[in-house]
C-alpha positions as CSV (number, residue, x, y, z in Angstrom):
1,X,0.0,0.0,0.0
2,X,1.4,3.4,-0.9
3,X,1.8,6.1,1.7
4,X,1.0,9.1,0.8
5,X,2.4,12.1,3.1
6,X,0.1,15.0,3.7
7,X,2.1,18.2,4.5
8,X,0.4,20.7,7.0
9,X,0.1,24.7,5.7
10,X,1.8,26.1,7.5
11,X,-0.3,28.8,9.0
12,X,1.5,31.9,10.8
13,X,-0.9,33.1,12.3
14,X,-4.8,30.7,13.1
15,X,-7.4,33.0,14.5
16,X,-9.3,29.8,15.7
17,X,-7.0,28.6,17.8
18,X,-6.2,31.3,19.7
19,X,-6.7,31.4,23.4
20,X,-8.2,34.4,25.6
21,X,-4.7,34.0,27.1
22,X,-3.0,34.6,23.8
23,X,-5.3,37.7,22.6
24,X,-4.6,39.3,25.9
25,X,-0.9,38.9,25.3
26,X,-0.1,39.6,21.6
27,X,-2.8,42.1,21.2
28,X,-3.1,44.5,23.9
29,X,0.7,46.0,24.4
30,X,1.2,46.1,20.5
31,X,-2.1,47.9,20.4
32,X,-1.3,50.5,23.3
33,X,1.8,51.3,21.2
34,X,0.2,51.7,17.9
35,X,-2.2,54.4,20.0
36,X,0.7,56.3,21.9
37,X,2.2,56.4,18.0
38,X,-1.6,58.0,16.6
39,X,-1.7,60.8,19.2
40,X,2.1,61.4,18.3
41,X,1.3,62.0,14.6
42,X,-2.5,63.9,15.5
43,X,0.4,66.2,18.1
44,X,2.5,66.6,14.8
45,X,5.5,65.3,17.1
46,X,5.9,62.6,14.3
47,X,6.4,62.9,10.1
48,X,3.7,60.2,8.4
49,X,6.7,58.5,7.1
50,X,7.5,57.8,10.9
51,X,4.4,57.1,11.8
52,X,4.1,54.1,8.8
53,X,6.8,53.0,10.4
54,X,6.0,53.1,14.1
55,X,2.8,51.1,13.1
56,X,4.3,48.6,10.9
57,X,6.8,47.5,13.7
58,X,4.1,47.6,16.3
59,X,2.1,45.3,14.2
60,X,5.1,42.8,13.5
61,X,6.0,43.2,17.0
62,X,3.0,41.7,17.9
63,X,3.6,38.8,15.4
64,X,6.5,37.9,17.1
65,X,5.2,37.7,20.6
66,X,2.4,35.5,18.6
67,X,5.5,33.3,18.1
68,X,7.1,33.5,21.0
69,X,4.2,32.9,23.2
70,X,3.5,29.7,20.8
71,X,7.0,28.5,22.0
72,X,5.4,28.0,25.4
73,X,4.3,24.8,26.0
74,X,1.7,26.1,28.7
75,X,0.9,29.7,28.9
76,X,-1.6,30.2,31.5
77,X,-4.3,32.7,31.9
78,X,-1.5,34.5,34.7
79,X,0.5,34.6,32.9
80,X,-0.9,36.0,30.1
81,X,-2.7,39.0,32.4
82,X,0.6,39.5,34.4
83,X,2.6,40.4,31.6
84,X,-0.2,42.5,29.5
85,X,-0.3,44.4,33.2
86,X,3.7,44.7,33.0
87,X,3.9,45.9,29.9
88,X,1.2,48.4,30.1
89,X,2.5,50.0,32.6
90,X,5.7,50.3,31.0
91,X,4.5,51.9,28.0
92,X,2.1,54.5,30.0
93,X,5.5,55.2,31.9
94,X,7.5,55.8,29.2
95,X,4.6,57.9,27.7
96,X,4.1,59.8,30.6
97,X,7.7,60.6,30.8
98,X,8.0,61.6,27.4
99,X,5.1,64.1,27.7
100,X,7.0,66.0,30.6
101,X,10.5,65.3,28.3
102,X,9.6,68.4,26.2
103,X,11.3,70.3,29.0
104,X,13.6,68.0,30.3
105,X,15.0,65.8,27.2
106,X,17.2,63.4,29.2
107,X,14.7,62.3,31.4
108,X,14.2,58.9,30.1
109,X,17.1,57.7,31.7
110,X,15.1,58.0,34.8
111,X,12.7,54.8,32.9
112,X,12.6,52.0,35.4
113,X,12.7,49.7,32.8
114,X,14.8,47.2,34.1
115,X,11.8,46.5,36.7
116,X,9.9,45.0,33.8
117,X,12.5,42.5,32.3
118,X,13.0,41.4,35.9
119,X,9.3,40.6,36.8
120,X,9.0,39.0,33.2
121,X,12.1,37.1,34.0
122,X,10.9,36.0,37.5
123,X,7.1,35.5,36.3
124,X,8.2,33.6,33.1
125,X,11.3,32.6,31.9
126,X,14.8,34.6,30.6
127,X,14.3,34.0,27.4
128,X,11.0,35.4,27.0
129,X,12.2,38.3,29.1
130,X,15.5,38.7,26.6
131,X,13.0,38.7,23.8
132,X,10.5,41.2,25.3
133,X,13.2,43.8,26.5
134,X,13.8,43.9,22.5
135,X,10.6,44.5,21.7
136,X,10.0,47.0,24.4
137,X,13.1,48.8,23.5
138,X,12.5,49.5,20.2
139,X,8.5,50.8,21.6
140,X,10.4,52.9,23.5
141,X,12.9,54.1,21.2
142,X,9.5,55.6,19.0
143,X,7.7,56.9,22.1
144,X,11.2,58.6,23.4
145,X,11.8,59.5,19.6
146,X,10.4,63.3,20.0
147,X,13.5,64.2,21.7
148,X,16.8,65.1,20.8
149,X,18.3,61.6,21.1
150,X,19.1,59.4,18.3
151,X,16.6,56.8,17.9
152,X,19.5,54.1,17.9
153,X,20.8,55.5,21.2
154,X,17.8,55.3,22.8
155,X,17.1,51.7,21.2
156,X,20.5,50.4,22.8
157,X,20.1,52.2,26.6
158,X,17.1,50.4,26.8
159,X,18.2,47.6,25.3
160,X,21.5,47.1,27.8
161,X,19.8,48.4,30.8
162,X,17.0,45.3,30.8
163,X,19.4,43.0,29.0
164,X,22.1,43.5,31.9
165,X,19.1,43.3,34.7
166,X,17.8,39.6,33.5
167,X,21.9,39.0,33.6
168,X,22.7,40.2,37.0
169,X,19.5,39.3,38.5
170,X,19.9,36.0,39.0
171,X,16.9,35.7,42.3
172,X,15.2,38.2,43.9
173,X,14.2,35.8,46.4
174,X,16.8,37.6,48.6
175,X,16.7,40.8,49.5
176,X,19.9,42.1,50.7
177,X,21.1,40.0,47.1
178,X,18.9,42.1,44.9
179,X,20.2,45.3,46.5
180,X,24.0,44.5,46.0
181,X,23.0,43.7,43.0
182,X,21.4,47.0,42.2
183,X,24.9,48.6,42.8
184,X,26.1,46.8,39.5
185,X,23.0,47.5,37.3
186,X,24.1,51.9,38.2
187,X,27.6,51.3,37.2
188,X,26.4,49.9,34.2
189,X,23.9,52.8,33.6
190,X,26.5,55.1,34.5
191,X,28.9,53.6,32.0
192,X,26.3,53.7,29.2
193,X,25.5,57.3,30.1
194,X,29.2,58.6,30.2
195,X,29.4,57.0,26.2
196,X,26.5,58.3,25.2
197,X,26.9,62.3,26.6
198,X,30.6,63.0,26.3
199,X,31.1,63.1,23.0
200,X,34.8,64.8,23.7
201,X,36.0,62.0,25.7
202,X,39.3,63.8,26.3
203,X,38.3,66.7,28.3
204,X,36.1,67.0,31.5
205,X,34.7,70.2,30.5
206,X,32.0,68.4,28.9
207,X,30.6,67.6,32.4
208,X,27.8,69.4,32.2
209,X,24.6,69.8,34.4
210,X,22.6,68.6,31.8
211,X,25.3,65.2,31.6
212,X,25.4,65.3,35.8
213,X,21.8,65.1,35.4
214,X,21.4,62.5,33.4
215,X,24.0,60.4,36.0
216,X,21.0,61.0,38.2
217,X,18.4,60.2,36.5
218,X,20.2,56.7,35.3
219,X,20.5,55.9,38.9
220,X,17.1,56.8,40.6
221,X,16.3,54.5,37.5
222,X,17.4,51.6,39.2
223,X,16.7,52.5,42.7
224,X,12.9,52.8,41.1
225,X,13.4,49.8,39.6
226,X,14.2,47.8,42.4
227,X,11.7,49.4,44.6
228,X,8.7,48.7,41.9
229,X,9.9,44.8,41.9
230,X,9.7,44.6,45.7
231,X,6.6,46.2,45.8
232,X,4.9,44.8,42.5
233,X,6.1,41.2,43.1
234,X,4.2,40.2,46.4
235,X,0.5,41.9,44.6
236,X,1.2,39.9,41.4
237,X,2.1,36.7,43.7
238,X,-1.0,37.4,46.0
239,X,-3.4,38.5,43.1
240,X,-2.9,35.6,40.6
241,X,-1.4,32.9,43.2
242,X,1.5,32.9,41.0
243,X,4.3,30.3,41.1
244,X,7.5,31.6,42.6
245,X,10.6,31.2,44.6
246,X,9.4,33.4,47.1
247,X,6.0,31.8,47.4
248,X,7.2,28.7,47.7
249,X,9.6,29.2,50.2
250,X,6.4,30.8,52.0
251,X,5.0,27.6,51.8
252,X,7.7,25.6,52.5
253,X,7.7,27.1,56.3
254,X,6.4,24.2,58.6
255,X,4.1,26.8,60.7
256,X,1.9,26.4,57.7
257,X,-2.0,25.3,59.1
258,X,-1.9,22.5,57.3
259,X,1.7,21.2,57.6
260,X,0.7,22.2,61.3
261,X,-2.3,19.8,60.9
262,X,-0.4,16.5,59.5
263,X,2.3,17.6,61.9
264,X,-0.2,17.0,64.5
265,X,-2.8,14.3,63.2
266,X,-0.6,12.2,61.0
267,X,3.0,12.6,62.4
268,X,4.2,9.4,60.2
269,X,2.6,11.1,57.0
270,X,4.7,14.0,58.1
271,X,7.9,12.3,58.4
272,X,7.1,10.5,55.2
273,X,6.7,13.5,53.5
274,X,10.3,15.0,54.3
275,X,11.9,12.3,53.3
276,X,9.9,12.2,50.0
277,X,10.6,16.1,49.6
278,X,14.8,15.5,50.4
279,X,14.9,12.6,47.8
280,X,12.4,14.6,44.7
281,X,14.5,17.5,45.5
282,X,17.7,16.0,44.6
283,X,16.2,13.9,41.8
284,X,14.7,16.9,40.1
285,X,18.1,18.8,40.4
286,X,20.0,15.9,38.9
287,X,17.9,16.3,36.2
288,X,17.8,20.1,35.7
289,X,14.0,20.1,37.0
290,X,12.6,22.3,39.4
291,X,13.8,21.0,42.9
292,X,12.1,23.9,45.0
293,X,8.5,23.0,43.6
294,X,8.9,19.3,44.1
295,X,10.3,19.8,48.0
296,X,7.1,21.8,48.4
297,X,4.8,19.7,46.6
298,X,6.4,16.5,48.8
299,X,5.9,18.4,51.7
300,X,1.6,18.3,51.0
301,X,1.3,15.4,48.9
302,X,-0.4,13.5,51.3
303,X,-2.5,16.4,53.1
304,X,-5.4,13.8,52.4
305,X,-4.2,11.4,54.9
306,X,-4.6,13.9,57.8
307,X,-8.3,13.2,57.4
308,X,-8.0,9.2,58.2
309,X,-4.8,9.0,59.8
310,X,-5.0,5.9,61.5
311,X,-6.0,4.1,58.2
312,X,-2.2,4.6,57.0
313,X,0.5,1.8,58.0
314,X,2.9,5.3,59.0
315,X,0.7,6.3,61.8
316,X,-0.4,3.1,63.2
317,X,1.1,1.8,66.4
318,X,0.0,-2.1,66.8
319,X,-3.2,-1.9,65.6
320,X,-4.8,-2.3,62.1
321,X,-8.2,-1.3,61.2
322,X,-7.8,-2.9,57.6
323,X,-7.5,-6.1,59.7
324,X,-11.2,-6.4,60.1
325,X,-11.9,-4.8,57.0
326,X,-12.9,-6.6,53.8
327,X,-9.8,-5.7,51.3
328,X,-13.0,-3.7,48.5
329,X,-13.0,-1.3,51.9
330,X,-9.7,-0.7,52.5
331,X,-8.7,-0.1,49.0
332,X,-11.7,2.5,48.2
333,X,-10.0,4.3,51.3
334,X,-6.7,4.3,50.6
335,X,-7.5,5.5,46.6
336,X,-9.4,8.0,47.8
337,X,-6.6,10.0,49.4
338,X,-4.8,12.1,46.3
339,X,-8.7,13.9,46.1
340,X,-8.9,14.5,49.5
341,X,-5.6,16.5,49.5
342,X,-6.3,17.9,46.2
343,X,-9.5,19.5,47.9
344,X,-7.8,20.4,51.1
345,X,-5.5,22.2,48.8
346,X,-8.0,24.0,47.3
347,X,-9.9,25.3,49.9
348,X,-6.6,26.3,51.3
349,X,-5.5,28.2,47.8
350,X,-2.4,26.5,46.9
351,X,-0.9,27.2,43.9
352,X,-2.2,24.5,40.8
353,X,0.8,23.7,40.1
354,X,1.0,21.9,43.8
355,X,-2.8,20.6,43.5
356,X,-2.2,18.8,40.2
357,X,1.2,16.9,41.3
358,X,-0.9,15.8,44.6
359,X,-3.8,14.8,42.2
360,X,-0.8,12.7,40.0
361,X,1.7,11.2,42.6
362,X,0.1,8.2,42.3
363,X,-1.1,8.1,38.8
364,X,-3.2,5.1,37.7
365,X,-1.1,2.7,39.9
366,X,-2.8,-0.2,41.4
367,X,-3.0,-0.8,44.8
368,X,-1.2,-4.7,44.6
369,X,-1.9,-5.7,48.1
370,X,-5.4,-5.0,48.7
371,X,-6.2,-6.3,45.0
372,X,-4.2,-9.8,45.6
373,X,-6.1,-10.0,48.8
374,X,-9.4,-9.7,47.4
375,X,-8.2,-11.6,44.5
376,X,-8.0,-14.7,47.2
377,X,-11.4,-14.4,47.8
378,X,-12.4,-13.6,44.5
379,X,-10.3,-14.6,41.6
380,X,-12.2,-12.5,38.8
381,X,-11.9,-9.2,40.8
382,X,-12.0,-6.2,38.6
383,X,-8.8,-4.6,38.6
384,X,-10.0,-0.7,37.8
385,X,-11.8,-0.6,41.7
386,X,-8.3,-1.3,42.6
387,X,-6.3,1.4,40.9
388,X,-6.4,5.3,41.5
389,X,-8.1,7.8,39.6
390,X,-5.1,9.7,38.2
391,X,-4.6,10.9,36.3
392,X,-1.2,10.0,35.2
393,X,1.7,12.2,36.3
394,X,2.1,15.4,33.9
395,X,5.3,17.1,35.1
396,X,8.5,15.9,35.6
397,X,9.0,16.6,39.0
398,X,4.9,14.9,39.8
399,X,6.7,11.6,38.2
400,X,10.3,12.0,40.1
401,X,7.3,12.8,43.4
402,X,5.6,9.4,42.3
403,X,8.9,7.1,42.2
404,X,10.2,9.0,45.5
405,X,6.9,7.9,47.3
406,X,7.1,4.3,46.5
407,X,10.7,4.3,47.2
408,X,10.5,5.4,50.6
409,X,7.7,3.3,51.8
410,X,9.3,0.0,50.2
411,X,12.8,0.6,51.7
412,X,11.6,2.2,55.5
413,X,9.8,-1.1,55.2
414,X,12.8,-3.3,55.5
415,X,15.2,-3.7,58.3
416,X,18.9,-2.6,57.4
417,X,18.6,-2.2,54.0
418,X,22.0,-3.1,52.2
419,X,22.9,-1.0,49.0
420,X,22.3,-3.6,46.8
421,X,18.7,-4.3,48.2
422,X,18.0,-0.5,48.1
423,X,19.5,-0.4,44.2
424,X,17.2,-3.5,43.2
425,X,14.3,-1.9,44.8
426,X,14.6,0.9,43.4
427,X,15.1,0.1,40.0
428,X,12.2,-2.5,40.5
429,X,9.8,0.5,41.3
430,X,10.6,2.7,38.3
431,X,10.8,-0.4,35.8
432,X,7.0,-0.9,37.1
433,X,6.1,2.5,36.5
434,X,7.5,2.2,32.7
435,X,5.8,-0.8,31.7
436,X,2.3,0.8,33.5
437,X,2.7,3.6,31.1
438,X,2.6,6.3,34.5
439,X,5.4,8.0,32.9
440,X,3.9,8.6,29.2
441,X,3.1,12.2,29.5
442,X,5.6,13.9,31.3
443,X,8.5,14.0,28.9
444,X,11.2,12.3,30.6
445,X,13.9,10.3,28.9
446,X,15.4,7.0,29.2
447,X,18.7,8.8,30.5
448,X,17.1,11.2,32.8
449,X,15.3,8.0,34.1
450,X,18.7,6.5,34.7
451,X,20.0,9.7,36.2
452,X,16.8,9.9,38.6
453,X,17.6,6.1,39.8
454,X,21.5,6.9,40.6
455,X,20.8,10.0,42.7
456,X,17.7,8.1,44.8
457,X,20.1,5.0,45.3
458,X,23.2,7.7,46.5
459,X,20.6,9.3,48.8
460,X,19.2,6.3,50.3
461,X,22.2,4.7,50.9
462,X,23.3,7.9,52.5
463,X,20.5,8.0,54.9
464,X,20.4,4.3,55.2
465,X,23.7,3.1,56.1
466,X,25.7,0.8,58.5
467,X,26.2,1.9,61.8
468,X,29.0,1.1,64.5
469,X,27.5,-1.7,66.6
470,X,29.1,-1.1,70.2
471,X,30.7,-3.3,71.9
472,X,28.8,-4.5,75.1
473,X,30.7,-3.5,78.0
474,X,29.5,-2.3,81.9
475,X,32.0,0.3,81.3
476,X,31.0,1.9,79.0
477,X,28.4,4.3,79.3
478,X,24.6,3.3,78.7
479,X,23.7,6.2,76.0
480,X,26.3,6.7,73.4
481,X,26.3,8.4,70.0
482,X,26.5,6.5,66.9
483,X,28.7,7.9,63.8
């Protein structure tokens, strides 16, 4: 039979397929520019040749975040709002500043600008904020154009100053970091502003007040900058339950109500839970995934067993209620446990990132003991009442969550563990996983697999390994320290 191989169009630009969340981004800053460019041609402060211009890069601007949005493989509605909020603001900045420029023509130095590629870079990712500090640089070159800079002056201050920010600003999860950092980002401004003003580089007569003032402008730039991320950051964070370093470290504090809670009701879930969180952390960072979301996601995982605590082996002492329990029972109980943290986690308004991977750590796995048990009483058992709802993980670090969790339970289950024990287990865990298909829709290769199985096994037989056994002598004292 011949094959015959149907080539897709390829379509620039589909109408149909278009999100809210895309319209809001591609449409709304290009649009706000193409207006700030019409009242510069109705205020004469433009030729119409410039103005063709300003609106034909405005428009192909907006193609290319189109493009670059596309690139994402999930751009969420908070996304999409935080940044059209961003970078409106920036342009009714740099508009505003230009209206008051007629008298002072150097006063867009004094553009926080670097506070946008930050956020973007914090909110996002640094390549969308490298690509957007172009585009908002050469918006702010035409809105800034009216004075007596050269357009490609302006174009490259703008440029440098957001390019160097994404650079320098490596966290601003610290706050003393982000201020030393701030030092850098004005000797960089006040290096760009020294090339651009004194022409006669040989002579310091060209220190003028107008160049002085410029040097001040440059820096309150950054000070303003730095003060608009500190204050901007916690009302985005708290206003769209965004995703970040600082939020999660917020959540990552054990005073938390309902870390408090399993602390308290299910101290073996607890305990479970750290170790899960200090094994997916490393796992993920092997990997190059994001360790601070799976520690925090470990640390609530099982939220859900804080309801029943005493129907989990980890907070049992001698007595089993699935003893006297026909095996159906148990098992609807025990499956049932991902949805009651997801809905804790919701009432509680965790980010969804954190929801979804307690939703996933378990995937579709099925629950082998209770379904072998009941399989002894009834050999043609249906094997779906036996297995959880899922879905299956979706994320890296929800799968490295999912292997971690089995991990721990099977090896705090034996004795002394040797490392070979630990290794076999291990590998016997995620080779159960593959063949299940849990691991089918969250990207992860065969060597990042591998990589992920090596770093558990070093953990484990870190936290697992031989101890001195004392000798037994009157003489020695009753407590001592092992090594």
């Amino acid at each position: 039979m011949k094959l015959v191989n149907r080539h897709k169009p390829l379509v620039l630009f589909n109408v149909r397929k278009l999100k809210y969340s895309d319209l809001l981004s591609i449409f709304i800053t290009p649009t706000l520019f193409i207006a700030f460019m019409i009242l510069h041609y109705i205020q004469s402060l433009v030729t119409f040749n410039e103005f063709l211009i300003g609106i034909s890069i405005g428009i192909l601007l907006g193609f290319v975040l189109h493009i670059e949005v596309k690139q994402k493989e999930s751009w969420s509605k908070q996304e999409a709002i935080t940044f059209t909020f961003l970078g409106t603001g920036l342009l009714l900045t740099m508009y505003a500043l230009q209206v008051i420029s007629l008298d002072l023509p150097n006063i867009f130095y004094l553009t926080p600008i670097a506070a946008f590629s930050i956020l973007v870079k914090h909110f996002m990712t640094e390549r969308f904020a490298l690509m957007t500090s172009v585009v908002t640089s050469i918006y702010g070159s035409f809105i800034f154009m009216t004075t007596d800079f050269n357009m490609y002056q302006l174009f490259v201050y703008l440029l440098l100053s957001q390019w160097f920010a994404v650079f320098m600003f490596q966290s601003i999860k610290d706050r003393k970091t982000l201020l030393k950092t701030a030092t850098s980002l004005i000797s960089v401004h006040l290096i760009l502003v020294t090339i651009f003003e004194l022409e006669p580089w040989n002579t310091w007569m060209a220190m003028t007040p107008e160049f002085m003032l410029s040097l001040v402008f440059s820096m309150v730039s950054v000070l303003l900058a730095v003060i608009l991320t500190l204050g901007i950051l916690p009302l985005i964070e708290a206003a769209f339950n965004m995703l970040t370093e600082s939020k999660l470290l917020t959540l990552s504090n054990p005073n938390h109500p309902l870390l408090r809670k399993m602390l308290v009701e299910a101290p073996g879930t607890y305990h479970h839970s750290v170790m899960v969180a200090n094994l997916s952390e490393s796992a993920c960072e092997s990997i190059g995934a994001n360790g601070l979301l799976a520690r925090v996601a470990a640390y609530y995982h099982d939220i859900g067993k804080a309801l029943k605590p005493h129907m989990f082996i980890e907070n049992q002492s001698g007595n089993n209620p699935h003893d006297s329990l026909p095996p159906e029972e148990s098992a609807r109980i025990i499956l049932q446990h991902p949805n009651d943290s997801a809905r804790l986690l919701k009432e509680y308004g965790l980010p969804k990132e954190i929801i979804e991977i307690a939703q996933e750590h378990h995937g579709t796995t099925l629950l082998k003991f209770f379904y072998h048990k009941a399989r002894e009483r009834q050999p043609n058992v249906d094997e779906d009442n036996f297995r959880y709802d899922g879905p299956i993980p979706q994320s890296k670090e929800a799968a490295i969550i999912n292997i971690c969790d089995s991990v721990e339970a099977a090896v705090r289950s034996k004795q002394h563990p040797t490392n070979e024990e630990i290794h076999k287990i291990v590998r016997t865990i995620i080779y159960d996983r593959l063949l299940d298909g849990q691991f089918n829709d969250c990207h992860l290769t065969i060597d990042e697999i591998l990589t992920i199985e090596n770093d558990i096994c070093d953990m484990l037989n870190g936290i697992f390994h031989q101890r001195i056994d004392y000798p037994k002598d009157k003489n020695l004292q009753s407590t001592l320290g092992g090594h």
